[in-house]
LUMVO-575768 format. One record per atom (N, C-alpha, C): z, y, x; residue in three letters. Coordinates in steps of 0.05 Angstrom, whole numbers, plus 5000, padded with zeros to 4 digits. Layout:
<rs>
ZYXALA
...
</rs>
This chain:
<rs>
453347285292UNK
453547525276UNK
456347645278UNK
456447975290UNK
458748075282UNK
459648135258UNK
462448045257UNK
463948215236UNK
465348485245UNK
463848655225UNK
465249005236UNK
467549055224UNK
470149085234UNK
472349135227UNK
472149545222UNK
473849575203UNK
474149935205UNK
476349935198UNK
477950255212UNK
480350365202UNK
480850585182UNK
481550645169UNK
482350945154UNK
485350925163UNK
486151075175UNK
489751285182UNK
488651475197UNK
490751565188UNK
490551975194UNK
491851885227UNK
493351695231UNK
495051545267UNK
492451585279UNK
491451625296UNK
488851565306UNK
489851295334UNK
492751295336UNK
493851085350UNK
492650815339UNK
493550785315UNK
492850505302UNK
490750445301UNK
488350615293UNK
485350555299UNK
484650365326UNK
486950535351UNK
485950465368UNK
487550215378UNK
489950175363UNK
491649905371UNK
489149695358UNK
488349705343UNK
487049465329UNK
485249495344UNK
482949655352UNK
480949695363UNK
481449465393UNK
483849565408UNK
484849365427UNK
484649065424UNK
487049055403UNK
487248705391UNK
484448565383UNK
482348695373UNK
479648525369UNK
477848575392UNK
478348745416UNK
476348765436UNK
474748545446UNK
476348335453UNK
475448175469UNK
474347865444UNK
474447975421UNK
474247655395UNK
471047655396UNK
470747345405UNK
467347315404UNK
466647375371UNK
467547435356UNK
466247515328UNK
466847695311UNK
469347805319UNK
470348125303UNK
469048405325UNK
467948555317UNK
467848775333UNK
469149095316UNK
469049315329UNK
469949445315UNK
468649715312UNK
468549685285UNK
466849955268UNK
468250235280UNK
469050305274UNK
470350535270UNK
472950645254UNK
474650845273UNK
476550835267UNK
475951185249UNK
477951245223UNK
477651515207UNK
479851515196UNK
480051845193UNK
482852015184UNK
482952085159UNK
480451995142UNK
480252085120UNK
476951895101UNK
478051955076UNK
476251835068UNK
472851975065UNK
473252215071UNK
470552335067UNK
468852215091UNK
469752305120UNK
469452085148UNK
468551905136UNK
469951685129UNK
468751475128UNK
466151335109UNK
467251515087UNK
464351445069UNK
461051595084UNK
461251825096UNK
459751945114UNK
458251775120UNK
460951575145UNK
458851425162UNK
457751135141UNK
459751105123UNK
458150855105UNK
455150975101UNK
455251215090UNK
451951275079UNK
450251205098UNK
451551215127UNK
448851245153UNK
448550985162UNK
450750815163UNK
450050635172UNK
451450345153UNK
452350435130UNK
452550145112UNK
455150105112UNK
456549975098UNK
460549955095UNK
460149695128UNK
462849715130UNK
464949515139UNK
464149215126UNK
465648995142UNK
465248845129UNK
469048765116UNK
470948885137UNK
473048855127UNK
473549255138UNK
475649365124UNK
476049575127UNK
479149615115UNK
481549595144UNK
484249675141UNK
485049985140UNK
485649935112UNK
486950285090UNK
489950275095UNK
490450495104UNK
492050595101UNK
493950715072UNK
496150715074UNK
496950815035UNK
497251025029UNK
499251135060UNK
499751405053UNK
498351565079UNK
496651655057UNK
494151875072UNK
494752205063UNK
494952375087UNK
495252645076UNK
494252755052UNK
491052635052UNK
489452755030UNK
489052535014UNK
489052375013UNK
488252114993UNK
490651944988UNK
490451784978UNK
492351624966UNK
491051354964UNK
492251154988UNK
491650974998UNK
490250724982UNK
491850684954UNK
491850494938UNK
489350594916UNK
489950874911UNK
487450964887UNK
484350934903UNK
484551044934UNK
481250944950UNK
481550604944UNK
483450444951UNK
482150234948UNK
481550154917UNK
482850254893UNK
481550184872UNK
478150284864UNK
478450484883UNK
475150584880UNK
472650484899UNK
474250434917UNK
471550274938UNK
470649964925UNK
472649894919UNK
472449584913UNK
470349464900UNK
469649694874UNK
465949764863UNK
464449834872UNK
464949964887UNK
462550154905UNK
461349964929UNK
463849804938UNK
462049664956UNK
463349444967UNK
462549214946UNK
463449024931UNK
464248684957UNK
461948814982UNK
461448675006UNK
463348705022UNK
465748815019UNK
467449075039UNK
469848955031UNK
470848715046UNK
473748585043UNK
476448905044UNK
478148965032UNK
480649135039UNK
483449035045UNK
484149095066UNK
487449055073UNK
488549275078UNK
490549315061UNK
491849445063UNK
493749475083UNK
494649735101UNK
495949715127UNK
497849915126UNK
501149935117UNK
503250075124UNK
505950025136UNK
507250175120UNK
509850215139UNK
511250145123UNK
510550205099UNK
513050085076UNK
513549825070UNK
515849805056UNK
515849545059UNK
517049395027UNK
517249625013UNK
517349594987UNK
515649344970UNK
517249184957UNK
515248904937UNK
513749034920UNK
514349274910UNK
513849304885UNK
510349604894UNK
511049614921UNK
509049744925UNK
506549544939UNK
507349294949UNK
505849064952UNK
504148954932UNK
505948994907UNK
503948864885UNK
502649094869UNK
502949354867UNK
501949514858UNK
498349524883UNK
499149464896UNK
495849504920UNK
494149234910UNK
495849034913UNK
494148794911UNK
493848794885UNK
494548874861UNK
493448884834UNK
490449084834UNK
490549154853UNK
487649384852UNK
485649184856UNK
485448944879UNK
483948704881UNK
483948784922UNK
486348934929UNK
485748854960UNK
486948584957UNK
484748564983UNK
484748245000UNK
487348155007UNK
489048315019UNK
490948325049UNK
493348545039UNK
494748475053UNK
496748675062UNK
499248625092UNK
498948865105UNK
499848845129UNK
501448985143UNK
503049065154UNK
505049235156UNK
504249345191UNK
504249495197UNK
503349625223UNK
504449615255UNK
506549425247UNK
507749235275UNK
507149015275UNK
503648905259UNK
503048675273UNK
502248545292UNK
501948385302UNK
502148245326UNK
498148135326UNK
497348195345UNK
494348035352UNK
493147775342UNK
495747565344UNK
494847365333UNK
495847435296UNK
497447525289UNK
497747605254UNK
494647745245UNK
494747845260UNK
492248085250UNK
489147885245UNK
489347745278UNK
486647495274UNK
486847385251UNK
489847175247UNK
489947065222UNK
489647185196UNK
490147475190UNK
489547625171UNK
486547655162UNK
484247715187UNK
482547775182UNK
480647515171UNK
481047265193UNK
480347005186UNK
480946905154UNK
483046955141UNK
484146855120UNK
482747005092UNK
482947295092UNK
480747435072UNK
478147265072UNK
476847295103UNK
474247345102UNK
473947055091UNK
475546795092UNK
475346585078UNK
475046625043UNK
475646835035UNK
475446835007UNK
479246834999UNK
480646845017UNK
484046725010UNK
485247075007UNK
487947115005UNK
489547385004UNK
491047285023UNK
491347565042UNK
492947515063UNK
495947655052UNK
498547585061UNK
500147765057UNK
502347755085UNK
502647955101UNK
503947975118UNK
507047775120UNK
508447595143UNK
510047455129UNK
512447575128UNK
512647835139UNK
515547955135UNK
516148025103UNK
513448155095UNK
513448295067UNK
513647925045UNK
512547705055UNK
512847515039UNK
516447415040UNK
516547425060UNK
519547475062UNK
522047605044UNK
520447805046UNK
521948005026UNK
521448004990UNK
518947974982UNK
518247864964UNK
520447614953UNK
520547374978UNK
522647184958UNK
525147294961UNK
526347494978UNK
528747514967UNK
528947674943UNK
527047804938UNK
527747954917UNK
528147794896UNK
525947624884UNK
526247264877UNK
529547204866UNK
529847184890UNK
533347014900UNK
534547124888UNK
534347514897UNK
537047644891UNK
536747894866UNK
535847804852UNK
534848004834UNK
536348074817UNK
538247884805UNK
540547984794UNK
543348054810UNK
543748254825UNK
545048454836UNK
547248494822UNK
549048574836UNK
552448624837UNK
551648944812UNK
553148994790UNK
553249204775UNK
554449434796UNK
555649354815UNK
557149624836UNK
554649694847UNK
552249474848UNK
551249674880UNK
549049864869UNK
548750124890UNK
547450334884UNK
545050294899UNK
542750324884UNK
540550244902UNK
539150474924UNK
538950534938UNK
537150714968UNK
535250804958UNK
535251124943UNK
531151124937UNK
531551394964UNK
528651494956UNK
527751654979UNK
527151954962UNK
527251984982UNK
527852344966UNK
525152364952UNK
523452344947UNK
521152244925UNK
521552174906UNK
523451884905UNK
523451714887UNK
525051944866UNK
527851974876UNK
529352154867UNK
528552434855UNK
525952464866UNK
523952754842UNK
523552624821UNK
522652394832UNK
519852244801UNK
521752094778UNK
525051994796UNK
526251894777UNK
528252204755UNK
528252384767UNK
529652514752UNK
527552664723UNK
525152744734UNK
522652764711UNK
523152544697UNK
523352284696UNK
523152144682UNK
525552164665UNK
527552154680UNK
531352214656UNK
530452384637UNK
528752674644UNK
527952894633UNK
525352814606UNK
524152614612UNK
523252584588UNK
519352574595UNK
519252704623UNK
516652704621UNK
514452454632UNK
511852604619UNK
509752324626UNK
509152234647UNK
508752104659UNK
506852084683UNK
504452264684UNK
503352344673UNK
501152604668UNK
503352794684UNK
504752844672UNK
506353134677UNK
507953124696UNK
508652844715UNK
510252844735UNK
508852884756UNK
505852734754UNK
504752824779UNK
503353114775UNK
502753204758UNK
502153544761UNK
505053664766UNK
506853624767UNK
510053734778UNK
508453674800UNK
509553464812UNK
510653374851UNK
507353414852UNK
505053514847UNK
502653514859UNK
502253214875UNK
502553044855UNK
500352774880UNK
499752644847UNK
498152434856UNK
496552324841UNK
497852154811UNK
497252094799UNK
498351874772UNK
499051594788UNK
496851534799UNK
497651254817UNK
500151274831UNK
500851464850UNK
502351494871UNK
505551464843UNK
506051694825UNK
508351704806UNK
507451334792UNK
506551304786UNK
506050994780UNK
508150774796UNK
505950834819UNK
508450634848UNK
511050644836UNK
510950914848UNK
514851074852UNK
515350944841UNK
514550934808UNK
515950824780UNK
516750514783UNK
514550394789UNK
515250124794UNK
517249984815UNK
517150144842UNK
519650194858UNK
521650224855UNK
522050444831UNK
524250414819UNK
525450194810UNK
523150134787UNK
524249954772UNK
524549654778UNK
524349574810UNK
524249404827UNK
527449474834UNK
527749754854UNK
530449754866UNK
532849694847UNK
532149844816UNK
534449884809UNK
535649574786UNK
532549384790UNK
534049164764UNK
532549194750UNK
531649494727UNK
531549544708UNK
528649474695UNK
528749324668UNK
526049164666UNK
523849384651UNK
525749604639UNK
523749794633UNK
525150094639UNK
523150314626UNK
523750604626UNK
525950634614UNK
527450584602UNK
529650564588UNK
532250404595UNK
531650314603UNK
533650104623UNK
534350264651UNK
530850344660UNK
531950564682UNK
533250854687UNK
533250864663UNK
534651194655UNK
537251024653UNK
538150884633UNK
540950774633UNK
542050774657UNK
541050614680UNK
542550504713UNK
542150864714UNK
540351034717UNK
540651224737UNK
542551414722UNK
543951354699UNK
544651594692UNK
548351444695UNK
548251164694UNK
550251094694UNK
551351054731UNK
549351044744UNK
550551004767UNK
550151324792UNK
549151534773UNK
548451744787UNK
547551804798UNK
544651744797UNK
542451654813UNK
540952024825UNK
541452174797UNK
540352374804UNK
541452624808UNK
543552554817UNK
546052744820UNK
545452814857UNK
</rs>
């Protein structure tokens, strides 16, 4: 019995890198690769889900983490790993709190990817080992030097200054136009980079270290 692997990225590269890496596996074959989630539910209607299906997070039109909180009911048979570029903890545990299987970062290697797919389909969570990596240092180093200024991304820096400003998550993502989930992340990103254990703590660091200047 095959197992049908599928992709969602807008890359149509990666579809086809993985499509490569399982060519020749006497028991993974591969479904199909899609740029979007309408694509892919399409072909679910015609011909039935995936049995594992690697999502992408950041999708032009969708939002990587909110499809997988919504497939996960819909079609309950349909293992999810999550597949990016980032490399953020705090956006690691925001995906796998939805109930994906996996998470994988998009310079994996043939044999990572086998072990990835082998390890879900056991019933286990896979987690890429660079990103486990990073995970324990955060662990290690979490209480940080008061000097250092943490790196956000010109994003972070929209969603953290709405927040200095007072507004909800409702009203940040009708500002920046993307979803509640997506200002969610950010938020937690934040409050990963900067130390800060809450909304108030993170206005403190950003206003004391000039975060939104």
């Amino acid at each position: 019995m095959q197992v049908k692997i599928a992709v969602l990225d807008d890359h149509t590269l990666i579809a086809e890198a993985i499509s490569s890496l399982i060519a020749d596996h006497p028991i993974y074959s591969f479904y199909g690769g899609f740029s979007n989630s309408y694509e892919l539910e399409q072909n679910i209607n015609q011909q039935g889900h995936p049995d594992v299906l690697l999502l992408d997070i950041n999708l032009p039109k969708d939002d990587g983490i909110e499809l997988c909180r919504k497939f996960i009911p819909r079609f309950p048979g349909m293992h999810i790993i999550m597949i990016t570029g980032l490399t953020q903890p705090a956006i690691v545990k925001s995906a796998m709190r939805t109930g994906a299987s996996g998470f994988m970062l998009k310079n994996i290697t043939k044999d990572e990817i086998i072990n990835g797919l082998d390890t879900v389909l056991r019933g286990e969570k896979y987690v890429h080992r660079e990103i486990q990596q990073l995970i324990v240092n955060e662990a290690l180093y979490q209480h940080r030097s008061t000097d250092y200024i943490p790196k956000l991304t010109r994003r972070e820096k929209e969603v953290l200054q709405l927040i200095v400003q007072e507004m909800t998550t409702q009203e940040i993502a009708a500002k920046l136009y993307i979803s509640i989930n997506t200002v969610e992340t950010h938020r937690a990103s934040l409050l990963q980079k900067t130390g800060a254990k809450n909304i108030a703590g993170l206005v403190k660091v950003a206003i004391e270290k000039g975060l939104t200047d």
